[in-house]
Structures are given as structure tokens and as C-alpha cells.
MIMAR-628835 format. One record per residue: residue in three letters; z, y, x of N, C-alpha, C in turn. Coordinates in steps of 0.05 Angstrom, whole numbers, plus 5000, padded with zeros to 4 digits. Atoms other than C-alpha are relative to their C-alpha. Example, Ala and Ser with C-alpha at 12.3 -4.5 7.8 and 13.67 -1.06 7.14 Angstrom:
ALA500049765018515649105246500050245018SER499949764984514349795273501450224985
This chain:
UNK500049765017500050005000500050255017UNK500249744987498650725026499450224986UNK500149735009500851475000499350165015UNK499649814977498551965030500750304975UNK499749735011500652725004497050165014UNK501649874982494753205013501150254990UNK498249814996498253815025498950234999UNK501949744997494154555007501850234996UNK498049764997498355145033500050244975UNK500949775027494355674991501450024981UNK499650055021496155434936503549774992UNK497450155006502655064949500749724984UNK500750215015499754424923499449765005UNK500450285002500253724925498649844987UNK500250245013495953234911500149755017UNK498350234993496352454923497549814997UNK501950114994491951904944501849725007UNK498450305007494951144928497949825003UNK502750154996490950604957502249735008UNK498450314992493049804952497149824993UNK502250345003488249214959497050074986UNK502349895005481349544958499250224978UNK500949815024483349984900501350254999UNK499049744994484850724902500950114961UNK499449705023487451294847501850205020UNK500249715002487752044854502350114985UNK499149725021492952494827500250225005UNK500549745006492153214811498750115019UNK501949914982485953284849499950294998UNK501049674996483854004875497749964996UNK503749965016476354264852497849835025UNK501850124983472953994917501249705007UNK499350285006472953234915499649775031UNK500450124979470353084985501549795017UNK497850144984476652895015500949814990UNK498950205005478652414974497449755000UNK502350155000471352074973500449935028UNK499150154969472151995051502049865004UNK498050154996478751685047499649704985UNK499650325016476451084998498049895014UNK501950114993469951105035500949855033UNK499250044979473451005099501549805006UNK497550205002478550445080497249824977UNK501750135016472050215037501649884973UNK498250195018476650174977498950184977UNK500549845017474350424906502350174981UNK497949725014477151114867500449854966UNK499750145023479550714801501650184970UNK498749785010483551194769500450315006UNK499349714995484952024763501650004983UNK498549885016490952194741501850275001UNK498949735010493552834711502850004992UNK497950085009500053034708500950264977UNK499549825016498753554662497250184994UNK501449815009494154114641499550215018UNK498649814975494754554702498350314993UNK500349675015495155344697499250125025UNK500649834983494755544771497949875020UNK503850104986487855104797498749834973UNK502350175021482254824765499449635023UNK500450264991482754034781497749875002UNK502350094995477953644808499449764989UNK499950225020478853084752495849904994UNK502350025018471753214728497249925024UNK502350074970466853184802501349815003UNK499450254989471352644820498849694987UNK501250215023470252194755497749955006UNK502650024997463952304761498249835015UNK500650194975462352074830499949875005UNK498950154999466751514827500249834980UNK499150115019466351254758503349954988UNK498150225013473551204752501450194976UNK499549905026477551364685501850205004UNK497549745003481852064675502149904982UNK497850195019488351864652501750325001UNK497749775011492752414615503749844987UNK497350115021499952284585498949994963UNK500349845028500752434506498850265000UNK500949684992497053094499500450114963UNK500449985024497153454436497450175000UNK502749954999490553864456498049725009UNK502550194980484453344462498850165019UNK502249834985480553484523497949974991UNK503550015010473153594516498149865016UNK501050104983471053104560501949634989UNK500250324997471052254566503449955020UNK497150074986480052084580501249834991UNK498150155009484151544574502950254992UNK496449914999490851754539500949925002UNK498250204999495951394558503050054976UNK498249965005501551284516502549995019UNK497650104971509251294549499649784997UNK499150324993511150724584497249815009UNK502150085000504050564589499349925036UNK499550054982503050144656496550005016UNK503650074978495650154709500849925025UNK499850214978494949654761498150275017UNK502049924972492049924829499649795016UNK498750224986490549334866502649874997UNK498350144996497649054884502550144982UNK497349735003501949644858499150074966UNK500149905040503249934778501050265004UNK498649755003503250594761500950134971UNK499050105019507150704705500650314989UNK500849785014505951354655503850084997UNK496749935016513151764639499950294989UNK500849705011512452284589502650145002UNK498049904988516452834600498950324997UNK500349685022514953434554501350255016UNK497149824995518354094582497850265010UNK502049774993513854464630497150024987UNK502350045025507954354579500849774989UNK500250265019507853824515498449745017UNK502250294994503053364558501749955030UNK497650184973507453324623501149774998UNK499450394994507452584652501049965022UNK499250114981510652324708498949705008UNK500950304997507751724745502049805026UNK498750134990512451214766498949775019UNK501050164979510150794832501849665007UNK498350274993512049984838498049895022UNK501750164968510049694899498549654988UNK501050295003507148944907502349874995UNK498050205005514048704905501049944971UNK498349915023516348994842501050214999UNK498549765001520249484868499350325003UNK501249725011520250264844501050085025UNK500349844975518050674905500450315005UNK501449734997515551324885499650104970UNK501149835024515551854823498550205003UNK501949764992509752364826500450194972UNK498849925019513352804786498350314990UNK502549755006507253354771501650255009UNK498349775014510954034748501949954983UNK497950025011516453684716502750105018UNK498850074983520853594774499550055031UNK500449834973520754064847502049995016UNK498450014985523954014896502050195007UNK497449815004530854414885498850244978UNK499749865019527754694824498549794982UNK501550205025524154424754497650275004UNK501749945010517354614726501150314981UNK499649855028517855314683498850004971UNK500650185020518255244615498550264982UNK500749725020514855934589496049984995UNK502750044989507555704613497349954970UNK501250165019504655264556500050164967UNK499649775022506355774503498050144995UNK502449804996500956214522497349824979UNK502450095009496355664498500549884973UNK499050095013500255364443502050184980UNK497749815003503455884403502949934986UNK497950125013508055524363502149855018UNK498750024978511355384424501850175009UNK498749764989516755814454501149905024UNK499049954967519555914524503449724993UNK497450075004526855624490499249724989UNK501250325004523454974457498549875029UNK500650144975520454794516501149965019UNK497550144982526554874562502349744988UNK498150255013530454394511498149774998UNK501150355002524953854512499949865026UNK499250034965525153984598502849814999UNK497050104998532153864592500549634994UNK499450255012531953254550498749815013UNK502050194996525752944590501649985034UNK498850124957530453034665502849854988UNK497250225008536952774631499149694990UNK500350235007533752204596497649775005UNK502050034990527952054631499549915033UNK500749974961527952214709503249935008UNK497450094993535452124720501549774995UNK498850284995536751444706498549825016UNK502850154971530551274764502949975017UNK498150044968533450964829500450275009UNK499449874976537251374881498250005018UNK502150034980531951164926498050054998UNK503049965001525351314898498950305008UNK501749695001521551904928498950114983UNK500749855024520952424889496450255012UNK502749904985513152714897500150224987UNK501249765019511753424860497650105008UNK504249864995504953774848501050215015UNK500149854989508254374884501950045018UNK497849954977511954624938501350395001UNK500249645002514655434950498350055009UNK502749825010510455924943498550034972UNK501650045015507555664874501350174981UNK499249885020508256064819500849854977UNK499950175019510155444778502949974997UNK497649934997516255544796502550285007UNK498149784993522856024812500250025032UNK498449984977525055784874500449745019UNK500150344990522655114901500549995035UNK499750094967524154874975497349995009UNK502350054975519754825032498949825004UNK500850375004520054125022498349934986UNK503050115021514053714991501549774996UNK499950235013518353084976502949985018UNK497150114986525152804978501549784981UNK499050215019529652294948500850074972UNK498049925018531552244881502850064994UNK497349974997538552164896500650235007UNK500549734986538252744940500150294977UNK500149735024536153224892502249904974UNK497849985010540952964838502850105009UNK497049844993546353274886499650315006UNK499649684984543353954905498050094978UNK503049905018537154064847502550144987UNK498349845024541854634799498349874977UNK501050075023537554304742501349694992UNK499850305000540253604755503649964997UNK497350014995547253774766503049844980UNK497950055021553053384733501150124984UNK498449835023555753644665498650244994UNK501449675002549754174655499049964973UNK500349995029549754304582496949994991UNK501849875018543354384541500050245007UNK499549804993545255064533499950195028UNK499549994965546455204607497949995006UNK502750104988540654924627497550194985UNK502949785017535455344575500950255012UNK499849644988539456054600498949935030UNK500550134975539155724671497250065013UNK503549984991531355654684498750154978UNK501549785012529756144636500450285015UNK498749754982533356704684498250015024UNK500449924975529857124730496749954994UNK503750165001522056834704499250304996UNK501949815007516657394709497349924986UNK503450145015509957374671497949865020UNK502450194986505156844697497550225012UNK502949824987499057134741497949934971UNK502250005017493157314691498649824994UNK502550274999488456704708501349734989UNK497950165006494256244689497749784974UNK500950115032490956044604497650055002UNK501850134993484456074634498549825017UNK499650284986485655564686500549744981UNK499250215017488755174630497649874982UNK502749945011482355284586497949805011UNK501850124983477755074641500749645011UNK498950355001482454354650499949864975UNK498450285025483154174580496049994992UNK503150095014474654314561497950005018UNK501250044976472254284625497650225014UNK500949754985467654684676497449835018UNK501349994987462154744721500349795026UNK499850194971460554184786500650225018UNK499749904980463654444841496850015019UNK503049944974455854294884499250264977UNK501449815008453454824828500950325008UNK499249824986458855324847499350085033UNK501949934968456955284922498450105001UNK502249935000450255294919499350294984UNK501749645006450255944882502150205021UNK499049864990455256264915500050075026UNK500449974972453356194988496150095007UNK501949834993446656484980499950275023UNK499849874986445556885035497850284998UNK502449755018442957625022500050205033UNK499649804986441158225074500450264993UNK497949725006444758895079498150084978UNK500849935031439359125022500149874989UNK499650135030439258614982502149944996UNK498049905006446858574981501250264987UNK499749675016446459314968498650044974UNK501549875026441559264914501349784980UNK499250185020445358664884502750194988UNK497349855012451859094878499450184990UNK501049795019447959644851499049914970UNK502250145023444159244798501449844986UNK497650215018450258804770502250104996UNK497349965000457058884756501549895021UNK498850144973459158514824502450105012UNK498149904979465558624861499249905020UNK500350034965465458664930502249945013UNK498250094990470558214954500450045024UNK501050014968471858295037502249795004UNK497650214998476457675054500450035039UNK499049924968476857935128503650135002UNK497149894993483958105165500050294988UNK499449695017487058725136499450175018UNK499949734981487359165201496949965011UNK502449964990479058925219499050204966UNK501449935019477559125138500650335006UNK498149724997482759825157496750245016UNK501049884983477859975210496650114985UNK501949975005471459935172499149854972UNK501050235019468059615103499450194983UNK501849945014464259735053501150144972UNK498649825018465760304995500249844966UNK499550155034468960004928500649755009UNK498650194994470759404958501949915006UNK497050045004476759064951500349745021UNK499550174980480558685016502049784985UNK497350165007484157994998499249775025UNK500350274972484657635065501049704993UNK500550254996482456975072502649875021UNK498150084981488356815125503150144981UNK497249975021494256775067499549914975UNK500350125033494656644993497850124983UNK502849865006487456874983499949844972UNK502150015025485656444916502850134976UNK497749865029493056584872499650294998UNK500749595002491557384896497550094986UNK502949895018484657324873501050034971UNK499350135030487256964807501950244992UNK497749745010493157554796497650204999UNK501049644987488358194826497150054982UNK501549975000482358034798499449914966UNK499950055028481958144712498949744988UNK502550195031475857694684499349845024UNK501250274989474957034710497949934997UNK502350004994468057084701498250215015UNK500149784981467457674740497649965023UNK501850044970461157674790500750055019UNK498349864964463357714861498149985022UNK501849934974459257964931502949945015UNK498350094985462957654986499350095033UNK499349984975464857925059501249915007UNK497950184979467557535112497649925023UNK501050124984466157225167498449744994UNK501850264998459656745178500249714993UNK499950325006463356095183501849954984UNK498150025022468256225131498949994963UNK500150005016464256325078500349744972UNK499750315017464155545051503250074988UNK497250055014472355645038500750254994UNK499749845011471856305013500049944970UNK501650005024467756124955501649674990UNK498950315019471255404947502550014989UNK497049945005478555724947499750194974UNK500749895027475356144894500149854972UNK500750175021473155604853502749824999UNK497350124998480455264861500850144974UNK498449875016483255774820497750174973UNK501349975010476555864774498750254996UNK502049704982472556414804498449854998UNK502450234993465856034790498050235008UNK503049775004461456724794499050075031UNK500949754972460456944864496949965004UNK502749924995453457134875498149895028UNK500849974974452657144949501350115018UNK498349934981455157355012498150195015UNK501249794973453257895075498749895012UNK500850154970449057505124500750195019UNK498549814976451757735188502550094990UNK497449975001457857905160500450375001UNK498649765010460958695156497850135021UNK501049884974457058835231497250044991UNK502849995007450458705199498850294976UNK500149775005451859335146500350175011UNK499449824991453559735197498150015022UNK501750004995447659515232497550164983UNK502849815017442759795174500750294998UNK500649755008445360445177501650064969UNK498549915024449360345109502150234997UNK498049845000454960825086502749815000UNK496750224997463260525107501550224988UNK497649905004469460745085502349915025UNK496950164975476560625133503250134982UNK496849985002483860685118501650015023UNK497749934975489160985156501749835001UNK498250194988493960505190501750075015UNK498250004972499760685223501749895007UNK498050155000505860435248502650134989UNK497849925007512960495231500850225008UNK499649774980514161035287498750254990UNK501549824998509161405268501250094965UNK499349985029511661375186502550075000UNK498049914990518161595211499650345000UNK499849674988515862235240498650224977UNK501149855030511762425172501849974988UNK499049925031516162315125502150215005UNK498949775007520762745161500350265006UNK501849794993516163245173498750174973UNK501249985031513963155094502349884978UNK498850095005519663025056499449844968UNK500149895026516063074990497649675002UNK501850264998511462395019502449664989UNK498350155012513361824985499249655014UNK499750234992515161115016500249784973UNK500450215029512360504972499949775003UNK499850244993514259784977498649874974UNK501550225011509159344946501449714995UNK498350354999513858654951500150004977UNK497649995031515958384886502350065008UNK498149845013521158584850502249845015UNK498150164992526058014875500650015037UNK499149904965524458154952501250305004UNK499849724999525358894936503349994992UNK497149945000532358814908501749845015UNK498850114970534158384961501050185020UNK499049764979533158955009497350075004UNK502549754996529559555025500450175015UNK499149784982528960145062501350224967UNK498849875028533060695022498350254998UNK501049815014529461094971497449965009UNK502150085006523560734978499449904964UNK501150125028520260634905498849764999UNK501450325003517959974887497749954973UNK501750095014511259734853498249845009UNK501450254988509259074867497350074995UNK502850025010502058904870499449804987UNK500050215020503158294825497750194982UNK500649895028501758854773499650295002UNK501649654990497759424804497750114978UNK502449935019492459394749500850064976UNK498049785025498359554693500450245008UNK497349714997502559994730498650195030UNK501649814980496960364779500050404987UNK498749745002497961004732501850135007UNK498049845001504361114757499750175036UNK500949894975501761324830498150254995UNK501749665000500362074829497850045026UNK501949944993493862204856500650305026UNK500349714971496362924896502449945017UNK497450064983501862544931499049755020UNK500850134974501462205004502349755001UNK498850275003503961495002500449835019UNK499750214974506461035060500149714991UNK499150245015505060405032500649785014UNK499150204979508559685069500549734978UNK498750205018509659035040501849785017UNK498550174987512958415078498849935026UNK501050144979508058285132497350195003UNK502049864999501958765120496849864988UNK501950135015497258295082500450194970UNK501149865028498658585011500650354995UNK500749564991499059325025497650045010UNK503250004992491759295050499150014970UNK499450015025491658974983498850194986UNK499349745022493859494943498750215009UNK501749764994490760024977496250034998UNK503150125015483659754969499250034976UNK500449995032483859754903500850204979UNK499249725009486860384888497750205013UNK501649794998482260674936497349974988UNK502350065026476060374895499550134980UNK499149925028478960714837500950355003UNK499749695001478561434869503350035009UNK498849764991485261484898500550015033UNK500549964970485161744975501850095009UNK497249804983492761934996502149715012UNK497650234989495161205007500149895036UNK500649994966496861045088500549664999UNK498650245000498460365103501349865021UNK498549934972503760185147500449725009UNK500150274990502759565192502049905006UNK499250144994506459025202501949894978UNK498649985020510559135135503849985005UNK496649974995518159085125501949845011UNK498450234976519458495169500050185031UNK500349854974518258995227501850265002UNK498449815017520859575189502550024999UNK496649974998527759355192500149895021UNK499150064968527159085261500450245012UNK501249714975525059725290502950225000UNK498449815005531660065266499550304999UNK501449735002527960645255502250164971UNK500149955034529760645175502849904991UNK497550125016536360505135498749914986UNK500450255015536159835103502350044976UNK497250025015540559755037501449735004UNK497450274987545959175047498249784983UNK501350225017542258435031501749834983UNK498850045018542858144971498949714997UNK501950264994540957374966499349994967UNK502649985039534957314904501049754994UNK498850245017536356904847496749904996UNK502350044998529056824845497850055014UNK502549924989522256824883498050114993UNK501749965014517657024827499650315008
């Protein structure tokens, strides 16, 4: 028998690849299917199963190119939406052989109505492994506010009491021993406040998970993981959409989107469509130079969830900058999170517009030192921390204002246009961000201050307010 975890940072996402006695299954494939086709092709063992451990809100699964490929069957829990596509449903308790090993369906309602858990028995008999989707995270649960969006008769407080009922009477009477697998890890927005960890014992987490904890009421438990949740990123119920009635082949996404155009016909495409002009280059090369109206979301960080938050209409046409040999995982990290539109890319890359003679824009960059000596030179300039809300009341510099860029496209009115802005976030990736997209939108007073507030409070330049440890990551 052989698990492997396939581990995708971006996105903080696990999926899982179970292979016994020439016969494979898949769970909660990502949109590009390649990788798991080389692993069965490589052990020459066939893909027999895909299973889902849910409906997923923050990627578009690769259930549907895989099937395809491979002939093998999509297996869901109970669902109360049909998908629009060819699925086994399984009822609970419902058992699939893999070769030598059974994988064994466990419904488990909470973070959506169709949340399943798939319980792993070896050749011996014995229970190995729960691949516990979004039910069950490592030092946190699935949130229960998600599924509502699509279901309205649903509420945030019914779906934490069916969570509740599906870890007390469900997942907590599993062995002490069985590894516990989840679809996510921190970082994911599927959660509050998950560990670093991608997998650990069950036992384990029954002593340190706060959801699992001995004597945790009903009650308790709904205020509990209902505390501290912010609104889901935008793309969230059209990710869901795109999993339950399905979508476009990933080869069709490629192939349009890596068309390769030159500096005019790039230029006449962004003139002639509604196209954004994505640049997925580093923040301080986009600072120095790029193209006017275009918006930076570097490719080196959580490039597809930022698209999915920053960027309104998921069918949105997109012109793509970056570098040459990046463009294949620009456009595929796109399509992860159901960006199927991009158009085309720069050939040559940013150097090749600036080769024709086009018109650039740049942004000011300075450092801490230098944001020191303005502001108190300008007292009337205003210092702006982009972090969420939960890093921001953690700690800050004092009498810095706070407006995440979660939610720059609500709350972008509140930045006065005749006022000079030092903007910083945690590291200098989403203050590029934010300033991109403001300056697209006509406004030209924001600076952006490198390295962000990990440097910021090294430099002792700045009074910090006293740290406060977050009750949440969101």
C-alpha cells in the first residue's frame, strides 16, 4: 500500500494519491491532472476511483480531466445538490476496494451538507488513515458559514451543530492511531487557524484540537468556531458552482491562455476588450517599471487565492505579464482557483514593451528610514497597514490606520485621493498589491514601503503597540 500527500503551498492544499495492488484512487484532485497520471503511469497501476470530500469553495478540482482520462468513477458522499455531471453517490458507511485496501465513505455534514470523510483499512484489516477533507484540520475544524452562500436555507449556526455532531459521533470514536489527513493546511481560508502541520494522529489532536476537547458543549462549540470568521474571499460560490456543474478541460484553458502576442498586439488586445492586465512579476521589479492599468499579484506567494479575493468576475479576461518560463503556472494557478479567461501573455516578457517604445508607469519605493524622515517632516501623511484585521490588532506601528486589501474593492473609497500614503503590509508582497490597483483607478499619492512590518519593527525606527496573540488568522 502507498499514500503519498501532494502538498500545494499556494493554496494550502492537500491532495492524496492511494495505490495497492495495481489499483490507484485520487482524492481532492487539483485542476491539472498530470501528476497524478505519472504516478499510476509510473508504478503502472490504474486511477480507479476520484474521490471528493466535498464541494470545494477555494479551487476548482480536477475530478472532471481526471475521470476522463482515466475512466475512473467520481465518488461524492450524500449530497443534497446533484452534480451535473456522470457520479457515484455513495451512501454512509458505503465501503470501495482499492486493490488490497477499503476505503470507507463517513458522512460528516458540518463544513457543507455533502462533507465525507474517507476512512483507510489496510490489507490487514486494520484502520490506518482518515482523509478527513474540510471536516477535520489540523488544530482546527472546517468553517461552518461556507455552504450557506449556496444553500440558503442553511445558516452559519445549523451547520456548526451538524459539525459538532459529525466530530463527536463520527470522527471521535476512530482509533488513537489513525492518521488524520485534511484537504488543508494554514494559510487556507477554510479555516481560522490551522497548524503548519499537513497530518497527525488522531489521538493527538483529540488532546490539543479546541474543537475535540473533552466536555465541549454543543453550545460551546457553535460560539467557539463561529468567533473571529470573516467573509469568505469573493470567488468562494463560484468555485463551488464550477465543482457541483462542472467546467472547462484544463488542455482548453492552456491552450488559450498561453498564446503568445507582441507588444502591439498585446496593446491592441487590451485596447479592444475588456482585459486586465495582470503582471505576476516580483513587487520591487513591477515598482521599477510596468505597464499602465495593470495590476501586480506576484507569482512568488499566494498568487491564485489573491487573484480569487482581488479580482471581481471570474470570467473576467486577463493579459498576462511575467516572466517567459513562468507563464505555464501563471495561467494553471489561475485555473486552480477558476480564472479560465486569460487571453494571452507578453512574449518577451515586460523588457519586450519597453523595447517597442510603449508608454510605463513606476511606483515609489522606499524604505523604512526613509518613511521615518517624511512623516516627520509631513505630519499630515498618513501611515497604512494593509495586513488583515487580526495581524493588525496583534500589533502595529502606533497610529497607523488599517485597511486590509482582503477588501480594497469595498473599502477603496475611504483613501482620500489629496493625501500621501506610506503603504506596508507584512513582507512587501501585498502593498505592491494594493497600490496597483488603486493606482489603475486614478489614485497617485500612495508610496510603498519595502520590506513591510516584519522589518518595520526590527528597524526600531517606529513605536510598536504591545503584542497581542490573534484569536484568529482570517
Amino acid at each position: 500500500m502507498k499514500i503519498e500527500q501532494i502538498y500545494t503551498g499556494c493554496l494550502a492544499q492537500g491532495a492524496y494519491y492511494i495505490e495497492s495492488n495495481g489499483e490507484a484512487a485520487v482524492i481532492d484532485p487539483l485542476r491539472e491532472v498530470e501528476p497524478y497520471l505519472e504516478r499510476a503511469k509510473k508504478n503502472n497501476a490504474k486511477i480507479k476511483y476520484v474521490f471528493e470530500t466535498h464541494y470545494h469553495a477555494d479551487f476548482v478540482s480536477g475530478h472532471l480531466d481526471l475521470s476522463k482520462k482515466t475512466g475512473a468513477a467520481i465518488v461524492y458522499g450524500p449530497v443534497l445538490i446533484q452534480p451535473g455531471f456522470d457520479a457515484l453517490i455513495a451512501e454512509d458507511g458505503q465501503m470501495f476496494k482499492v486493490g488490497g485496501v477499503t476505503l470507507t465513505a463517513i458522512h460528516t455534514p458540518g463544513h457543507t451538507m455533502e462533507s465525507t470523510c474517507y476512512l483507510l483499512t489496510d490489507e490487514k484489516g486494520k484502520d490506518v488513515a482518515l482523509f478527513s477533507g474540510d471536516t477535520l484540520f489540523i488544530g482546527d475544524v472546517g468553517r461552518p458559514d461556507l455552504a450557506q452562500k449556496v444553500v440558503k436555507e442553511l445558516t452559519q449556526e445549523k451547520l456548526a451543530a451538524h459539525l459538532y455532531d459529525s466530530l463527536q459521533n463520527k470522527i471521535m470514536p476512530l482509533s488513537d492511531d489513525i492518521i488524520v489527513y485534511p484537504a488543508h493546511g494554514a494559510g487556507s481560508a477554510c479555516g481560522k487557524n490551522m497548524s503548519k502541520e499537513t497530518s497527525d494522529t488522531l489521538g493527538h489532536q483529540k488532546k490539543t484540537n479546541y474543537a475535540l476537547r473533552p466536555g465541549l458543549t454543543k453550545d460551546q462549540f457553535i460560539k467557539e468556531v463561529l468567533t473571529g470568521l470573516t467573509p469568505p474571499p469573493g470567488y468562494f460560490p463560484s468555485n463551488v458552482l464550477m465543482n457541483i456543474k462542472g467546467y472547462e478541460s484544463i488542455d482548453t484553458v492552456m491552450e488559450r491562455g498561453t498564446q503568445a502576442l507582441s507588444a502591439d498586439a498585446f496593446e491592441a488586445a487590451a485596447n479592444e476588450t475588456n482585459a486586465l492586465i495582470l503582471d505576476a512579476r516580483h513587487e520591487q521589479a513591477f515598482a521599477k517599471g510596468f505597464i499602465p492599468n495593470s495590476i501586480n499579484i506576484g507569482i512568488d506567494g499566494n498568487f491564485a487565492p489573491w487573484a480569487g479575493t482581488l479580482i471581481p468576475d471570474i470570467k473576467q479576461q486577463i493579459l498576462v505579464v511575467a516572466e517567459e518560463n513562468r507563464i505555464n503556472e501563471v495561467i494553471t494557478r489561475l485555473a486552480r482557483v477558476g480564472y479560465d479567461h486569460a487571453i494571452g501573455y507578453l512574449k518577451g516578457g515586460f523588457a519586450a514593451w519597453v523595447n517597442a517604445g510603449k508608454e510605463i508607469d513606476t511606483i515609489e519605493s522606499i524604505d523604512g528610514a526613509e518613511m521615518k524622515k517624511r512623516v516627520a517632516a509631513h505630519p499630515d501623511h498618513v501611515i497604512l497597514d494593509v495586513r488583515r484585521k487580526s495581524e493588525y490588532d496583534s500589533e502595529h506601528i502606533v497610529n497607523a490606520e488599517n485597511l486590509p486589501l482582503d477588501y480594497i474593492n469595498q473599502n477603496m473609497a475611504e483613501i482620500d485621493k489629496s493625501k500621501t500614503y506610506y503603504v506596508h503590509c507584512g513582507g512587501g508582497y501585498r502593498s505592491m498589491t494594493f497600490i496597483s490597483i488603486l493606482r489603475a483607478r486614478g489614485y497617485d499619492n500612495l508610496i510603498d514601503v519595502q520590506g513591510g512590518f516584519n522589518v518595520l519593527k526590527t528597524s526600531g525606527l517606529f513605536e510598536i503597540t504591545d503584542y497581542v496573540c490573534p484569536t484568529t488568522l482570517l
